[in-house]
N, C-alpha and C positions, 0 to 999 in steps of 0.2 A: 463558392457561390458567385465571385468576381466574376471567376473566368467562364461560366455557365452564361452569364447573363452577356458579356463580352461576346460568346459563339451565339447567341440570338440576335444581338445585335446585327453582328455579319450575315447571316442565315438571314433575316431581313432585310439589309441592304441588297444581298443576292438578289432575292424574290424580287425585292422591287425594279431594279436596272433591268430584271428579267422578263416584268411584265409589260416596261414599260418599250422596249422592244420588240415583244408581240405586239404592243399596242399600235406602234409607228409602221409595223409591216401588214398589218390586218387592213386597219387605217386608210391605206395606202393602197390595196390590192381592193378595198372594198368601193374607194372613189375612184379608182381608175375603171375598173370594171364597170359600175353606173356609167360612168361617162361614152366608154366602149360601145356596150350595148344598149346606151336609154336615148342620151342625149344626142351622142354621134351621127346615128342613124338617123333622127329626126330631121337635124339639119342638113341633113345631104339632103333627105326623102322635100325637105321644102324646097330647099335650092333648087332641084331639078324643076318642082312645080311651079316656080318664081315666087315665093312664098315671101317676103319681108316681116321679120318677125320683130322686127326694130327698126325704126324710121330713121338713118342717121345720114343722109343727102345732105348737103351743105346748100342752101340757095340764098343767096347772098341777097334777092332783092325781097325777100321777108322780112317784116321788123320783130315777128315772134316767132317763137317755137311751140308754144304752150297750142294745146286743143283748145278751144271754144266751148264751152262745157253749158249744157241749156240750162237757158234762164226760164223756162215756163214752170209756172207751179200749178197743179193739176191736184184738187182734193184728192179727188175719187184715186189718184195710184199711193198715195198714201194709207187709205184707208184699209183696217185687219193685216198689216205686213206681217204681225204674228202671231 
């Protein structure tokens, strides 16, 4: 009965280092891939069009970074939003 429960023991140890293996190469082929054909190609396809998808210019005679965000309050764009 020891040495039955001893061999599952290992038999599960196995399966797991096994799975967890596939999981690191899956993982791995599945975020390189996205990136390859999703992301890659976007940001080429902007660069070319001069596209800036993040504002990151240093200009030293600005005392902020933050956008301006509007202060008007308007009833009527509030009104039924759901």
């Amino acid at each position: 009965m020891i040495l039955a429960l001893q061999i599952f023991k290992g038999i599960k140890r196995l399966l797991s280092l096994v799975g967890e293996a596939f999981r690191l190469i899956i993982n791995t082929l599945l975020a390189g891939t996205t990136y390859i054909v999703g992301i890659g190609p976007v940001s080429i396809i902007g660069k070319l069009c001069g596209k800036e998808f993040m504002k990151m210019k240093l200009e030293p005679h600005t005392s902020t970074y933050w956008d301006k965000a509007e202060t008007s309050f308007i009833k009527s764009d509030y009104y039924r939003q759901f």
